[in-house]
Every structure is written in C-alpha cells, then in structure tokens.
N, C-alpha and C positions, 0 to 999 in steps of 0.2 A: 471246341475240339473234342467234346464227349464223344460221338464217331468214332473219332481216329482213334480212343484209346480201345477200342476194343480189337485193331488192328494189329496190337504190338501181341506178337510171338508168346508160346509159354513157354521158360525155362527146361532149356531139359538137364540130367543127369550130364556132370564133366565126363573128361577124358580122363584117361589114366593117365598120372604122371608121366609114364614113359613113351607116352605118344608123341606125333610131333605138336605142336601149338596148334589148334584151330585155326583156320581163314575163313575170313566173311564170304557169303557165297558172292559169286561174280554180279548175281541177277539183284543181290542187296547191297549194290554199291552206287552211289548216289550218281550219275551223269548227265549234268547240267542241270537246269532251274527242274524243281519240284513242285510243278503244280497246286498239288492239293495239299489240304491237310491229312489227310488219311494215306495219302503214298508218305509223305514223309513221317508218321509216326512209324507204317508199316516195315520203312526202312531201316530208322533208328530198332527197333525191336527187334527186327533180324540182326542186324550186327552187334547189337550189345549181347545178343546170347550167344554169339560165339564168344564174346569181348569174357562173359560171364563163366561158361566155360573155360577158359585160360585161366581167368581170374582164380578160379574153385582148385584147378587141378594143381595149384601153386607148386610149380615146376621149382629146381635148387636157384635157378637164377631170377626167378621173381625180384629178388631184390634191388639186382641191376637195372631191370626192367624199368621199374617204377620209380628209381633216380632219374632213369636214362630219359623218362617220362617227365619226370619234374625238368628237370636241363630243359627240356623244348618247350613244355610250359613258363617256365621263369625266359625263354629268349623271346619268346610273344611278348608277354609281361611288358615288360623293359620297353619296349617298339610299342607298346601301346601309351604308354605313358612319354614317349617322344627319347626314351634313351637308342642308345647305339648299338651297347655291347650285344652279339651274337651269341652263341652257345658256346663258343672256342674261348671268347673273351671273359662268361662267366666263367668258365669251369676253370681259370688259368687264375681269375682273380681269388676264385674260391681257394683251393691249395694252395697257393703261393703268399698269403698271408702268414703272421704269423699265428698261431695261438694267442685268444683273447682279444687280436685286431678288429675292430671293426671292419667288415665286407664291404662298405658303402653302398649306396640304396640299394644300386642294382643286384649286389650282395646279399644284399637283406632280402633281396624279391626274390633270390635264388632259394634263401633260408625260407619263405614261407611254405613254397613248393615243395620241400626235398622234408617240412614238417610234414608236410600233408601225405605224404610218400610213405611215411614211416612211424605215423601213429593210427592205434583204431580208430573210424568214423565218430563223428560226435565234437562237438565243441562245451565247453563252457564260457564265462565270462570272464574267467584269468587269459583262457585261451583264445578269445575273440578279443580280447583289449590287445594282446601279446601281436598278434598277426596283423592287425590296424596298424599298430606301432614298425612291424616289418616291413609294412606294403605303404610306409611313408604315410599314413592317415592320423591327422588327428582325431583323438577319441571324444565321443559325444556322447551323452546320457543318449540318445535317439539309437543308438546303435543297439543297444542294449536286448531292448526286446528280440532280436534276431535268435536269440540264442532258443528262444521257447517255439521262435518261426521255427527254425531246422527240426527242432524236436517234433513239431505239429505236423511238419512234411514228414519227416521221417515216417512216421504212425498214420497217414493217411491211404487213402485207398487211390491218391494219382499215381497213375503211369510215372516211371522215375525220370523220363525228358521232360516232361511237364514241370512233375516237383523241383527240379533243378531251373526250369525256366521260371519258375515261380518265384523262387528265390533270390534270382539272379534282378528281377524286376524288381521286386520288394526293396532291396537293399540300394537302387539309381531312386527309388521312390524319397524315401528315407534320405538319401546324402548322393546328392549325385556325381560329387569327385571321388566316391566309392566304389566305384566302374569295379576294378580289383579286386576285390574284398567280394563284391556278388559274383565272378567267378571261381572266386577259392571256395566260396560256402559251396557252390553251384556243385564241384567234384563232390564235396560232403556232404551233399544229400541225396547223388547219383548212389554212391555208396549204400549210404543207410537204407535208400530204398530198394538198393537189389541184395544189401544183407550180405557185403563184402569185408571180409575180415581187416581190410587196408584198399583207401581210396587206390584207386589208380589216376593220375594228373590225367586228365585227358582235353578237357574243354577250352581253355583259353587258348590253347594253341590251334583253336581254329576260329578266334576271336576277328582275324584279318582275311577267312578266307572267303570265297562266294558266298558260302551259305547265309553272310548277313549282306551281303548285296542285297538293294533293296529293286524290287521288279521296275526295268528300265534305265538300269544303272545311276539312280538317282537318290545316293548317296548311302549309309548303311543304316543296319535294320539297330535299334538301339535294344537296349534291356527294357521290357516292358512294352515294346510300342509295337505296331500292328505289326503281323508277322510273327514275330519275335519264336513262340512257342515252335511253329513250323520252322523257323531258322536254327532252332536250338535242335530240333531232331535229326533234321540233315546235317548240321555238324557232328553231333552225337554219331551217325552214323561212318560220317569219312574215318573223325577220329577213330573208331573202331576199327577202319581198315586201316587207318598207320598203325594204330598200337600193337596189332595181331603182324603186320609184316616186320616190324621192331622184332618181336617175339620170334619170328623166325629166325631173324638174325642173327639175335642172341644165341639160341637151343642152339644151331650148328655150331658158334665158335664154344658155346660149353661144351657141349659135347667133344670137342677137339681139345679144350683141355683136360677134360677129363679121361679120353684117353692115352693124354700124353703124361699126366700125374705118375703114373706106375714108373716112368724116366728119370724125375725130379730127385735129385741126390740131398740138396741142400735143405739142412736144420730151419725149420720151421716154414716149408713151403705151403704145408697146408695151410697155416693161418694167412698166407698170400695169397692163397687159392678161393679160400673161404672169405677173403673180402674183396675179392671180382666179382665175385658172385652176387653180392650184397652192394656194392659201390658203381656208381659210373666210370669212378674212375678209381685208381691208385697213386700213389707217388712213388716213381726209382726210390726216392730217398727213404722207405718204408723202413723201419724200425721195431721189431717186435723183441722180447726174451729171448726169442732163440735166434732171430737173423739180425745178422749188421747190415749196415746201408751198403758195406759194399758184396755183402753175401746178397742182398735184394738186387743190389742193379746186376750180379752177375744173372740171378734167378731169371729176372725178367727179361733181361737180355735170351737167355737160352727158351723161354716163350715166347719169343715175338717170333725166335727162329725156325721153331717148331711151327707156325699158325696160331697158339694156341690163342695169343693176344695182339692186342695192336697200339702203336704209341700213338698218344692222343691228344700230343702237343706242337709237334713238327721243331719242336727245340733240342740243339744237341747237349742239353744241359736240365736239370731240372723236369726230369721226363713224368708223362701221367699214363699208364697204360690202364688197360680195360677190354671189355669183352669187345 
C-alpha cells in the first residue's frame, strides 16, 4: 500500500466554529466495491479531512456528538460478539440503572466506547487492563506490549487508516478473541495520528458493513488478512460520511435550542442545557442544586414543545431526552 499512502489528502485549516459542519464531498463517498488500493486510501483521505475539520472546529455540541458516536459504536459491538441489545436498548440499560450497578457486559461495551469519547488519545497499561476487563477479555501478559504498539503507530510516519489497520491486526494476531479490544485501540490511533484532542468512535460501527465483504461475497475480510488495510479505508471513509451527517443533525437541533434558551424561565436550565450538549442523552428525572425532578420534567417537557429536543425513550415514564 505505499502508493496509495501518498493519495491521502493534506489537511487543511478548520471551519469557524459558527459554520455549518463540513460534509464529505459527494465524489469522496465510497459506491460499491473499491477496486484498488489507492482509490480507497484516496477516499478515506478525503473524508477524514472533512471528519478532521469538524473534529478541529469543536462546535458546543461536540460532546453529544461523540457519545452519540459511542451509542452506535457500542450497538455494533454487542452484535459482533452475538449480543441483541440495539442502541435504544443500551442507552435504557445505561440510565436506568442504579448508581454503582453493574451495566452487564453489554453495559460495560457501552462503558468502553463513551471512555473513548471522553478521554484524550493514548492509552496506558492501568488503561488497557481497564477496557479488556470492559470488553469482557481476559487479561494476558501478551496484551501488554500493545500499549508501546499504539505509542510506535502514534509517532510513525503511516497514513492514520493504515496505523489503525495496523493495530487492529496486531492485536487478532496476539489474542484472537480480542476482535474488540483491536477496534477500540483502532479509534486511538486514528486519533493520535491525525493529533485529535478526543477520539471520535467511529470504526467498529462499520465492522458489519460491505467494506469487510470479502471480493465475491465469500465471507468477511478479518483483521490482518488480505485486504484488510483497503477494507479499513473504505470504512474509514463511509464512517466519515455518517459522522459528518450525525453532525448535521445535531448543529440544527442545537441551534434550536439555543435559540429558544432566551425563553427558559426555570432555575437552573442552563446546567440542562449544558448537558445535552455534552450527553446523548438526559434523564426527566435530572436533578441538579438548583432544579427539582419536577422543575426538570416541566423544563423538558417545554423543549420537546418548542423543537428544541426529542424524547428518546418512547416510555411514558422515566423519560431520556437529547439532541
């Protein structure tokens, strides 16, 4: 693949925060099987530096974003490892526990993603024992060296689909009921190599899609096995066009709350406001110093009414709103 890495795009300068979000262009959007190597790093390139720009101009709802991004990472997850739960189904298990409950696995694969969301790029070895233990693995001395792999990719001069496909093989190499574990590092080296101040989830959620169809429908392309590096860039690329129409999504219903905020009458909406922004989701039952649960369900009650939000559970009880 040395070729193709000199295909991938150079970064340019973000947008201004107050632009809309970037979109991939139309002509860097993957349709159907990708030939070569070099169309598909070309492709991956162009859409991560729109992905890269978003990523830079870190818009207020960034934070939403990249839970919103872990939730669909952690629903792959689950379905790769033969569980059930959907996105509705984690995100219900998740808040509706109590404090200090255990999540249960699926739970726990939601907890590694929504880590990865919300810490800087980089791992250690408290941190890589930590997410094994999340993602259901038991821990092995062999695992170990990974932490110096990420660090070596991080500092290398590959192309960041490469270093992420590199990783992602290393670690099926090493332990191969570790399938999971080489996609979580996989995000945290996309990071480190494009020098992102917070992973954005993007990759396992496209662990089931064509891009690992293996040529002639005869069977999928694995971590490490032929293929693999050109499979990782055309997902890298799709994912970039969900993450960037997510993105869209988002900026207009923030933007609707935000111009409906100047409305908001009740004691402490901003700190309601300020964790939509930040959270996938919320709970009616929100509780802060200055709001009661029943001062929150009025509040969110009067933004669902508005547009500003949308309930996110379909229960008449125990409700979760968000952007």
């Amino acid at each position: 693949m040395g070729y193709a890495a000199h295909m991938i795009p150079a970064v340019v300068h973000p947008r201004a925060p107050d632009c809309p979000p970037p979109t991939v262009p139309g002509w860097a959007v993957p349709r159907g099987p990708v030939p070569s190597d070099a169309e598909a790093a070309f492709l991956a390139g162009s859409a991560l530096n729109s992905l890269d720009n978003l990523v830079r101009s870190d818009p207020p709802w960034a934070g939403a974003w990249r839970q919103r991004l872990a939730l669909k990472c952690a629903a792959t997850a689950v379905s790769v490892v033969g569980r059930t739960e959907d996105e509705a189904a984690l995100r219900d298990a998740w808040h509706l526990r109590q404090p200090g409950d255990d999540p249960g696995p699926a739970g726990n694969i939601l907890a590694a993603w929504k880590r990865l969301a919300d810490r800087s790029p980089g791992i250690d070895l408290e941190t890589l024992r930590s997410t094994a233990s999340l993602l259901g693995l038991r821990w092995g001395e062999e695992l170990a060296p990974l932490v110096d792999r990420v660090d070596d990719l991080a500092r290398s001069g590959s192309p960041a689909p490469f270093a992420a496909a590199m990783i992602a093989g290393d670690v099926q190499v090493l332990r191969p009921d570790a399938g999971l574990l080489g996609w979580w590092l996989a995000d945290q080296v996309l990071a480190l190599r494009l020098r992102w101040p917070l992973p954005a989830p993007i990759l396992v959620a496209q662990a089931r899609s064509g891009a690992f169809r293996a040529e002639g429908g005869r069977g999928r392309i694995r971590p490490g096995g032929e293929g693999f590096q050109r499979a990782v860039c055309v997902a890298l690329a799709q994912a970039a066009v969900e993450a960037c129409r997510l993105a869209g999504d988002l900026a207009g219903r923030a933007a609707r709350l935000e111009a409906v905020a100047p409305k908001l009458r009740a004691k402490g909406a901003g700190e309601a406001i300020r964790l939509l922004l930040e959270e996938d989701a919320v709970p009616g039952t929100l509780q802060t110093t200055r709001l009661s649960r029943w001062g929150a369900r009025r509040l969110f009650e009067r933004l669902e009414a508005l547009g500003a939000v949308r309930e996110l559970s379909g229960r008449p009880a125990f409700r979760l709103y968000g952007l």
